[in-house]
PyMOL Python script that loads the backbone (N, CA, C, O; Angstrom):
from pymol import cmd

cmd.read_pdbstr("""\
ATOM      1  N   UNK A   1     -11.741  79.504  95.676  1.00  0.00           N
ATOM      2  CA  UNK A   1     -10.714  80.072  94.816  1.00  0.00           C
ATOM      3  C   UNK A   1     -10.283  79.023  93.786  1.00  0.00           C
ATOM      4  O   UNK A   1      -9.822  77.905  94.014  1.00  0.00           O
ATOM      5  N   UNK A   2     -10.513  79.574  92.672  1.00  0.00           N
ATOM      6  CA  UNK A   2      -9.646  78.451  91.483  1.00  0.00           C
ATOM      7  C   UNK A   2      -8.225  78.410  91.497  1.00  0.00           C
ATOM      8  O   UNK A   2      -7.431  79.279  91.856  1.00  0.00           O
ATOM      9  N   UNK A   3      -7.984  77.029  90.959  1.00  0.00           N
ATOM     10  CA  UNK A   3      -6.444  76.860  91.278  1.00  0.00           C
ATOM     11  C   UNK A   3      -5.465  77.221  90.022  1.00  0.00           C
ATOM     12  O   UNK A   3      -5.746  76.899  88.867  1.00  0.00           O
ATOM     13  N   UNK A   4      -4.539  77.775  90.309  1.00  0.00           N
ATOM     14  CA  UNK A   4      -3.915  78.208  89.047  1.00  0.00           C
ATOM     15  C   UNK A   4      -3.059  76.839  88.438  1.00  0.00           C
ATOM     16  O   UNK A   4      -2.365  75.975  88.974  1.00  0.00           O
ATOM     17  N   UNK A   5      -3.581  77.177  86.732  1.00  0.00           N
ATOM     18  CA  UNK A   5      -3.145  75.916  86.439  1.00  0.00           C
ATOM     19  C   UNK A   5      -1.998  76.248  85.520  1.00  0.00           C
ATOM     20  O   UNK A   5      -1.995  77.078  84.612  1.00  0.00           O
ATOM     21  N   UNK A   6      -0.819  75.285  85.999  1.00  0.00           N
ATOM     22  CA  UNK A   6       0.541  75.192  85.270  1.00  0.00           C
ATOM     23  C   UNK A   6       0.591  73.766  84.056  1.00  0.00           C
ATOM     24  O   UNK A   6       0.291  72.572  84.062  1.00  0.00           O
ATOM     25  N   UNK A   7       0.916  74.337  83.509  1.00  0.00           N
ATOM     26  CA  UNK A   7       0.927  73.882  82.281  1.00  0.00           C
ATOM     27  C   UNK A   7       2.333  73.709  81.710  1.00  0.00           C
ATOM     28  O   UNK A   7       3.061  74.630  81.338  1.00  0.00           O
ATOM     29  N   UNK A   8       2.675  72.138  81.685  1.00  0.00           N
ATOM     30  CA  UNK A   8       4.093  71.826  81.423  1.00  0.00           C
ATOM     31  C   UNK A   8       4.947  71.126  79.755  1.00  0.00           C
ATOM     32  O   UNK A   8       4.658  70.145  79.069  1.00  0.00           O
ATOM     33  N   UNK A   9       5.465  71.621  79.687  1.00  0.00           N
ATOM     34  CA  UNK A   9       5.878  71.002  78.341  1.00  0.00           C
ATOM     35  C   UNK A   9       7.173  70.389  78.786  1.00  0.00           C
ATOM     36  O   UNK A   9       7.914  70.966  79.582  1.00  0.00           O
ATOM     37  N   UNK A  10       7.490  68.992  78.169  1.00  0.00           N
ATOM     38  CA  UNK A  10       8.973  67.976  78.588  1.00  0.00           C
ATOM     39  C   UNK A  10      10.085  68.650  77.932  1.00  0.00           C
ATOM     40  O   UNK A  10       9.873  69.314  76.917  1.00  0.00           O
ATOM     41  N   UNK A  11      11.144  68.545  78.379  1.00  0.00           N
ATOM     42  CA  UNK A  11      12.033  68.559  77.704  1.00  0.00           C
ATOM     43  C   UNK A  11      12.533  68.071  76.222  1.00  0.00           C
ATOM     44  O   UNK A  11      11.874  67.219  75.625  1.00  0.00           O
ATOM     45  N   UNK A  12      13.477  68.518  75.762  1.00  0.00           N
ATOM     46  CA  UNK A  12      13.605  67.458  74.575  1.00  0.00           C
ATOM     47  C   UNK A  12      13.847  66.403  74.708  1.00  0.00           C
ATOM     48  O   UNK A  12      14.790  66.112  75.443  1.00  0.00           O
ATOM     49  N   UNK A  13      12.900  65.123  73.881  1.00  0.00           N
ATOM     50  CA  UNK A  13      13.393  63.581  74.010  1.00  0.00           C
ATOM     51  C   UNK A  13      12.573  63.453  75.510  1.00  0.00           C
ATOM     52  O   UNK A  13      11.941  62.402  75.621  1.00  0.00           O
ATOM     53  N   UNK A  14      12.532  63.985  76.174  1.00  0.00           N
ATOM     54  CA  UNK A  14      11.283  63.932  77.654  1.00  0.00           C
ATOM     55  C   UNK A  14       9.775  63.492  77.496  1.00  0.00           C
ATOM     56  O   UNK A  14       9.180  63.388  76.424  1.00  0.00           O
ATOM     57  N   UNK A  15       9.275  63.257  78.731  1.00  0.00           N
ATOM     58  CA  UNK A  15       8.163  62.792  78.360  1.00  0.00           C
ATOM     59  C   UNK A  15       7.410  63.892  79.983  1.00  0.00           C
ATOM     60  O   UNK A  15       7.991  64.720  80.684  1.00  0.00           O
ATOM     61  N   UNK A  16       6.178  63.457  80.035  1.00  0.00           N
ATOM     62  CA  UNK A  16       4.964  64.095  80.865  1.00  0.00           C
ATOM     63  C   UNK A  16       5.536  63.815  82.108  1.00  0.00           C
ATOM     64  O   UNK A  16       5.297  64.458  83.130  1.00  0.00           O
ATOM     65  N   UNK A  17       6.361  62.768  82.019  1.00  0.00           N
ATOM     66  CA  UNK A  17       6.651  62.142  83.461  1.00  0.00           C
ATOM     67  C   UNK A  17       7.826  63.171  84.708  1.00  0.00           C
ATOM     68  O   UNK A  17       7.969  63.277  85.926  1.00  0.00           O
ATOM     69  N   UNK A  18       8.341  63.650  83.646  1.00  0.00           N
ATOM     70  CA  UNK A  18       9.416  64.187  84.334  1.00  0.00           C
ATOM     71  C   UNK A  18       9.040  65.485  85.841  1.00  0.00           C
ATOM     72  O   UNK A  18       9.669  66.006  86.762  1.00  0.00           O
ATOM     73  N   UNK A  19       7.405  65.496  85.191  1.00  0.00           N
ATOM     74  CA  UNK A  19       6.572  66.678  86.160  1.00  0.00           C
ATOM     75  C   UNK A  19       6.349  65.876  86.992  1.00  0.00           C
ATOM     76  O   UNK A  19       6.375  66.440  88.085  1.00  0.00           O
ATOM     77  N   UNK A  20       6.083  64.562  87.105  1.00  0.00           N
ATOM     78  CA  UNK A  20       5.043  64.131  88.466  1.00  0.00           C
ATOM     79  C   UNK A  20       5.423  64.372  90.210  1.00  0.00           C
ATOM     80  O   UNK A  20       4.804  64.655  91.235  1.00  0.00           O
ATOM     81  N   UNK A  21       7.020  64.022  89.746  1.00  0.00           N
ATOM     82  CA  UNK A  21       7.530  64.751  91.256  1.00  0.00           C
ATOM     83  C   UNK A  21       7.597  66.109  91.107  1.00  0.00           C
ATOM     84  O   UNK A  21       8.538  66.508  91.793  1.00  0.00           O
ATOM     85  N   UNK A  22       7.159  66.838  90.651  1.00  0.00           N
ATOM     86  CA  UNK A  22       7.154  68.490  91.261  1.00  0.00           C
ATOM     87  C   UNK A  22       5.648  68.074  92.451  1.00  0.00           C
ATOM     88  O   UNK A  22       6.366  67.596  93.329  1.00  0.00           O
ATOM     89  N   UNK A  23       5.159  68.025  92.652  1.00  0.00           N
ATOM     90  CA  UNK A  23       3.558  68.100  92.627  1.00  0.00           C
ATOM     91  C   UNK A  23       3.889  68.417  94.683  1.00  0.00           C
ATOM     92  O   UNK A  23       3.547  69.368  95.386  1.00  0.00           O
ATOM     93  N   UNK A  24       4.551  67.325  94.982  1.00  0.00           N
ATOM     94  CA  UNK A  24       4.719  68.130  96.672  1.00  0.00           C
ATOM     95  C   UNK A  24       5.708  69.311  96.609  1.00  0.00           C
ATOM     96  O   UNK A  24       6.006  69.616  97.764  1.00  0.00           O
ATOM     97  N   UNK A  25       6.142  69.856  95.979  1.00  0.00           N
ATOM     98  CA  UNK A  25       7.085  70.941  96.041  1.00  0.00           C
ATOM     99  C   UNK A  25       6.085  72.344  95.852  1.00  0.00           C
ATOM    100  O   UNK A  25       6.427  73.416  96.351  1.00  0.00           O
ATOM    101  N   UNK A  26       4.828  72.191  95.079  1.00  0.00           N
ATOM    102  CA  UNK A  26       3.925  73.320  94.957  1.00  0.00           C
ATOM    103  C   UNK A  26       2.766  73.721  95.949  1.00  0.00           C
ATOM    104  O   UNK A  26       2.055  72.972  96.619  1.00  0.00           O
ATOM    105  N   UNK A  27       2.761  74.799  95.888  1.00  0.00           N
ATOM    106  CA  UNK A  27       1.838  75.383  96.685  1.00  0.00           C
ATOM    107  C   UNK A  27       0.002  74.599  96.402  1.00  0.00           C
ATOM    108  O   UNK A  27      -0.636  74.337  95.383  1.00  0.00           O
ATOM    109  N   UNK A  28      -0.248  74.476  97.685  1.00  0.00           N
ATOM    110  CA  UNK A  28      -1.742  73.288  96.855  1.00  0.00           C
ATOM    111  C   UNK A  28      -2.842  74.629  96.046  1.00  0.00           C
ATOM    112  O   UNK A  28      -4.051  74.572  95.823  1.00  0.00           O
ATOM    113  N   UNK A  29      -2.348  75.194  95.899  1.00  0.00           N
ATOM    114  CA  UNK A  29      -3.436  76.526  94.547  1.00  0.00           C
ATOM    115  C   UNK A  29      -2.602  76.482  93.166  1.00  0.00           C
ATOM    116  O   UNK A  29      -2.699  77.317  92.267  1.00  0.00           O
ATOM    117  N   UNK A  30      -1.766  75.354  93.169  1.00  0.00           N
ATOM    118  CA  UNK A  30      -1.468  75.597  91.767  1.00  0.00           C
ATOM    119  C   UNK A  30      -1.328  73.661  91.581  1.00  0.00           C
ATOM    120  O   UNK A  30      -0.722  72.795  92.211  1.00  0.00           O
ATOM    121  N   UNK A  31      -2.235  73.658  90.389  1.00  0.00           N
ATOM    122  CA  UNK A  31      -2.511  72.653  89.958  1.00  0.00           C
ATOM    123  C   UNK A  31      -1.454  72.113  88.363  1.00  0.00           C
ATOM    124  O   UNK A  31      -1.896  72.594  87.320  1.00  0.00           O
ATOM    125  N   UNK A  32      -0.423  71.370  88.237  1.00  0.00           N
ATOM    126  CA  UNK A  32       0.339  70.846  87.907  1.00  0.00           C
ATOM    127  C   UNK A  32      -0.324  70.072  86.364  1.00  0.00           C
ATOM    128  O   UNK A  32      -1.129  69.145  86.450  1.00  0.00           O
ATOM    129  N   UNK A  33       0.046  70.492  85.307  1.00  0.00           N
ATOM    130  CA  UNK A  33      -0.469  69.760  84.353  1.00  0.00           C
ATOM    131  C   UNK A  33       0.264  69.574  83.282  1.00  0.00           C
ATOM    132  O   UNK A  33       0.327  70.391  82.363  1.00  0.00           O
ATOM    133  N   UNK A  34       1.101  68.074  83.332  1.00  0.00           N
ATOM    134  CA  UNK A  34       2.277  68.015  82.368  1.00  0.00           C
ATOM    135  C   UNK A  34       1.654  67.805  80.733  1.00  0.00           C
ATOM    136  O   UNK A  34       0.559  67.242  80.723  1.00  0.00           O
ATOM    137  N   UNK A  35       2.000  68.042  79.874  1.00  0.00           N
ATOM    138  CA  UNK A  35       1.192  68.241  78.566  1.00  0.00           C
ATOM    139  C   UNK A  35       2.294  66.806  77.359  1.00  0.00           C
ATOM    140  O   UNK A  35       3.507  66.689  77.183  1.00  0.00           O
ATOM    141  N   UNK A  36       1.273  66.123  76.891  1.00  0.00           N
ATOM    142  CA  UNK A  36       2.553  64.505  76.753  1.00  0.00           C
ATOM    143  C   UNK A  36       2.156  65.287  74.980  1.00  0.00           C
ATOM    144  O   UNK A  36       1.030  65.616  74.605  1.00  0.00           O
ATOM    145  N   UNK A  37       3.368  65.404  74.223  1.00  0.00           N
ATOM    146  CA  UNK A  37       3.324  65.252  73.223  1.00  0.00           C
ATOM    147  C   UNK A  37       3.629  64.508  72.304  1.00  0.00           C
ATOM    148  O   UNK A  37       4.132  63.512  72.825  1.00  0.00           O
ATOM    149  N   UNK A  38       3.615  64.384  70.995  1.00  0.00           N
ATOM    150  CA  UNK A  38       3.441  63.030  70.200  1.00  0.00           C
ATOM    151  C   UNK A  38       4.759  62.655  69.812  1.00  0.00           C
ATOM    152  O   UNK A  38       5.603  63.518  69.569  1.00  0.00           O
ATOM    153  N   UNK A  39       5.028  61.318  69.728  1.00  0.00           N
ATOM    154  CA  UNK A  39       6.078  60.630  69.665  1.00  0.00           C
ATOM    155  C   UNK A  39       6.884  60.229  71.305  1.00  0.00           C
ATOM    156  O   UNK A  39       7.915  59.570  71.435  1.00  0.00           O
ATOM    157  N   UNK A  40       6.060  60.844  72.415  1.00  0.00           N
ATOM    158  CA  UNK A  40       6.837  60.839  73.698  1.00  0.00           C
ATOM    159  C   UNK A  40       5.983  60.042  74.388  1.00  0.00           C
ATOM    160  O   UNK A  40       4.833  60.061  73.950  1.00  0.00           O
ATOM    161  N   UNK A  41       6.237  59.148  75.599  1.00  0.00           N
ATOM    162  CA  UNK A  41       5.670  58.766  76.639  1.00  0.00           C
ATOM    163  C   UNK A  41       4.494  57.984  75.750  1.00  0.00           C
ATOM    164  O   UNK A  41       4.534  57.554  74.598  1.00  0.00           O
ATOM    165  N   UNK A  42       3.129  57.971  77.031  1.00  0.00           N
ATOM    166  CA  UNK A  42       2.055  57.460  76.418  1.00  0.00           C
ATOM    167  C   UNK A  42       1.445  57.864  74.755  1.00  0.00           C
ATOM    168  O   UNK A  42       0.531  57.235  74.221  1.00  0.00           O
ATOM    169  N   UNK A  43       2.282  59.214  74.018  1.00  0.00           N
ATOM    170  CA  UNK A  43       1.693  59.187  72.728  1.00  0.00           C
ATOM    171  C   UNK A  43       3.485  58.577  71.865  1.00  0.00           C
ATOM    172  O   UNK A  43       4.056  59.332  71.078  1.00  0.00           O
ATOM    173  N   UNK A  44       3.755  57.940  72.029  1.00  0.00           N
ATOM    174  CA  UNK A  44       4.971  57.184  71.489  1.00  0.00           C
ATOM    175  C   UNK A  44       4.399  57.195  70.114  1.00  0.00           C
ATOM    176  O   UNK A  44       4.891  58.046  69.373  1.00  0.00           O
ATOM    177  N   UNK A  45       3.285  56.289  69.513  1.00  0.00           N
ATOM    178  CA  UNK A  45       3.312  55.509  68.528  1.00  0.00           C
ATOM    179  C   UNK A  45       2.537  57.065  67.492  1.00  0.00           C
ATOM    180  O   UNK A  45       2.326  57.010  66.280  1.00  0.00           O
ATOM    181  N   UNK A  46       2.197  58.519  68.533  1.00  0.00           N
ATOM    182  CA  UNK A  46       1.281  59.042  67.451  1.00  0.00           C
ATOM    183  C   UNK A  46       2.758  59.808  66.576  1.00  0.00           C
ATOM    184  O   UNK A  46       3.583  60.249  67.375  1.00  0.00           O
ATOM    185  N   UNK A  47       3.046  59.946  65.418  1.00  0.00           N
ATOM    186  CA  UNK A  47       4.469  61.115  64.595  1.00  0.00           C
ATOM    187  C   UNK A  47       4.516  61.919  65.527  1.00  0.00           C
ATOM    188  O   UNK A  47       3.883  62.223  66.538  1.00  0.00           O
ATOM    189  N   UNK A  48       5.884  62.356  64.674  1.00  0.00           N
ATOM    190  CA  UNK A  48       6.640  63.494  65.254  1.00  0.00           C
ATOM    191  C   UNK A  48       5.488  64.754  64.267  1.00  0.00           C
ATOM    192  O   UNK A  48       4.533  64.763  63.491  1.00  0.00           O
ATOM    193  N   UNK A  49       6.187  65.437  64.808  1.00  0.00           N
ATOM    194  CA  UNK A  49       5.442  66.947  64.254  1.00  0.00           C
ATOM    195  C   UNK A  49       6.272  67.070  62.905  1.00  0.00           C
ATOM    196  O   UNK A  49       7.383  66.544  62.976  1.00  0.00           O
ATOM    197  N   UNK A  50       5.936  67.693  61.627  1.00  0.00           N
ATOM    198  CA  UNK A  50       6.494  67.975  60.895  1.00  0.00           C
ATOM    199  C   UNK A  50       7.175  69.557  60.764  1.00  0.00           C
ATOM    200  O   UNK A  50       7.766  70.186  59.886  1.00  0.00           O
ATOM    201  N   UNK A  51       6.718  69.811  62.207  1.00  0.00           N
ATOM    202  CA  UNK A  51       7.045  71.320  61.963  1.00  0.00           C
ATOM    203  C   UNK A  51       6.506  71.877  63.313  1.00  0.00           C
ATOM    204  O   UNK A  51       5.598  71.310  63.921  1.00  0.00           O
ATOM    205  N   UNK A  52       7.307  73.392  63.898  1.00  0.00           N
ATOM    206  CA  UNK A  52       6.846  73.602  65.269  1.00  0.00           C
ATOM    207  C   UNK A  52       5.615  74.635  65.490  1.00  0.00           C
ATOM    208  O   UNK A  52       5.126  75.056  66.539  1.00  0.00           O
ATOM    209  N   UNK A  53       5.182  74.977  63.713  1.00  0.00           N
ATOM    210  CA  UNK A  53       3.553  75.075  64.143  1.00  0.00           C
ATOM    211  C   UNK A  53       2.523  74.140  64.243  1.00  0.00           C
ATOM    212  O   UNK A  53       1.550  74.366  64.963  1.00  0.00           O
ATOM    213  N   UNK A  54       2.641  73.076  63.572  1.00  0.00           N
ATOM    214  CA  UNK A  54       2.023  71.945  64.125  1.00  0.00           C
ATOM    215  C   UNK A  54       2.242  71.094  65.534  1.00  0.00           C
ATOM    216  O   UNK A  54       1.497  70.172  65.868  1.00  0.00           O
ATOM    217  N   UNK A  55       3.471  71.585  66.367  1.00  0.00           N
ATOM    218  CA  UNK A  55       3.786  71.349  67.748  1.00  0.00           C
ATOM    219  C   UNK A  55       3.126  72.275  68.264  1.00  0.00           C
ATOM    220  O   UNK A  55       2.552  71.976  69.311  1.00  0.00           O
ATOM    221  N   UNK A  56       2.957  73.743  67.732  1.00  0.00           N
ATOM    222  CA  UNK A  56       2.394  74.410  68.686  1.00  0.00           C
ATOM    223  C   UNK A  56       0.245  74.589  69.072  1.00  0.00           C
ATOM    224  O   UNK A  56      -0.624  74.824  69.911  1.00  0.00           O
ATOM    225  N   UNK A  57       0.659  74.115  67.150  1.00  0.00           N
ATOM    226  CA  UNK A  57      -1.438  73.680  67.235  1.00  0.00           C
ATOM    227  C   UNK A  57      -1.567  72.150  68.273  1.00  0.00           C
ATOM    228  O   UNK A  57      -2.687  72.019  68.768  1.00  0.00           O
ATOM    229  N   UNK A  58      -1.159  71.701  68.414  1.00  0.00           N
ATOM    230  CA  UNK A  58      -0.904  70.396  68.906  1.00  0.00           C
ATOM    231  C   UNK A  58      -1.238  70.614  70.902  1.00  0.00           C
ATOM    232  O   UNK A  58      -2.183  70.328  71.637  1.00  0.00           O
ATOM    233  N   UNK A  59      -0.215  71.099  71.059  1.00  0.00           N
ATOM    234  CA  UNK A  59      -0.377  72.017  72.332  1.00  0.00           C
ATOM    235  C   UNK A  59      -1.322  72.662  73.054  1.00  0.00           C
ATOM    236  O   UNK A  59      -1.757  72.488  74.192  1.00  0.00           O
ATOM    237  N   UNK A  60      -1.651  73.718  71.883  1.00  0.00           N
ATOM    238  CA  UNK A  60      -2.881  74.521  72.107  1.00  0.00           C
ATOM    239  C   UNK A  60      -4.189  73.596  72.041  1.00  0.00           C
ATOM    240  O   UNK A  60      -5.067  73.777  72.886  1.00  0.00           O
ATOM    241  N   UNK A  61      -4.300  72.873  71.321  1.00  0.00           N
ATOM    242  CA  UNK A  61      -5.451  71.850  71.481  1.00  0.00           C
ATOM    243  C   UNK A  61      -5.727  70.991  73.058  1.00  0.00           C
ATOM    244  O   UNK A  61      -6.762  70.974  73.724  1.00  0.00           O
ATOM    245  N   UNK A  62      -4.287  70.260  73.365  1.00  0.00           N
ATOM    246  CA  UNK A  62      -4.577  69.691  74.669  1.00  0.00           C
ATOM    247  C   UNK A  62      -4.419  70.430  75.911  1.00  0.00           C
ATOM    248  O   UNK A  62      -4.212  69.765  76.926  1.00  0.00           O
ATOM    249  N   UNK A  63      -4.490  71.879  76.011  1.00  0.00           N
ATOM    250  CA  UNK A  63      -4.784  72.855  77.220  1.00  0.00           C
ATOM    251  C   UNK A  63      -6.374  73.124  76.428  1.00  0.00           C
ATOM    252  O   UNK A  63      -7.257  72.696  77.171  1.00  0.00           O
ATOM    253  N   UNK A  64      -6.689  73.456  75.700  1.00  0.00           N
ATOM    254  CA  UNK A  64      -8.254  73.674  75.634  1.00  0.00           C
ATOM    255  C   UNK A  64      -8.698  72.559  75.944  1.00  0.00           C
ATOM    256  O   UNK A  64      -9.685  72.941  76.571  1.00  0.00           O
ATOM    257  N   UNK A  65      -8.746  71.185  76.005  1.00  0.00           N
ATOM    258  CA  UNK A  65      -9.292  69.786  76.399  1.00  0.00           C
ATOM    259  C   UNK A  65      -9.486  69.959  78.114  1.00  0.00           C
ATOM    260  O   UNK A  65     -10.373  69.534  78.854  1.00  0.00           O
ATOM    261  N   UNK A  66      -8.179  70.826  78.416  1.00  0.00           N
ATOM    262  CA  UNK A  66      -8.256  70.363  79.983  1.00  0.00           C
ATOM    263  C   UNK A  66      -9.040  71.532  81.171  1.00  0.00           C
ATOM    264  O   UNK A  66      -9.127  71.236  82.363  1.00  0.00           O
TER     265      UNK A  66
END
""", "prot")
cmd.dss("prot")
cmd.show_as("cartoon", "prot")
cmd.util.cbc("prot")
cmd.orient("prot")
């Protein structure tokens, strides 16, 4: 059975990290996948978005990667 995959976006000013403790709280068929966007966490140094369709192409790109 494939595992259903959750797909997380941070809060505002948040980063990827804020998911890592969910991960024993879930059922093991659902696979946990915090999504780091730019200017946050490990992408700190890439801009901010100029706009929230370019947050949302942004997004959509790193769930098709995974």
């Amino acid at each position: 059975m494939n595992k259903i995959q959750l797909f997380c976006l941070p809060f505002a000013g948040g980063s990827s990290l804020a998911y890592y403790n969910w991960k024993p709280y879930l059922h093991p068929s659902i696979e946990i996948i915090p999504l780091e966007l730019a200017g946050r966490g490990t992408r700190i140094n890439d801009s901010f978005y100029p706009n929230l369709s370019a947050a949302v192409d942004d997004a959509y790109h790193l769930i098709k990667k995974k």
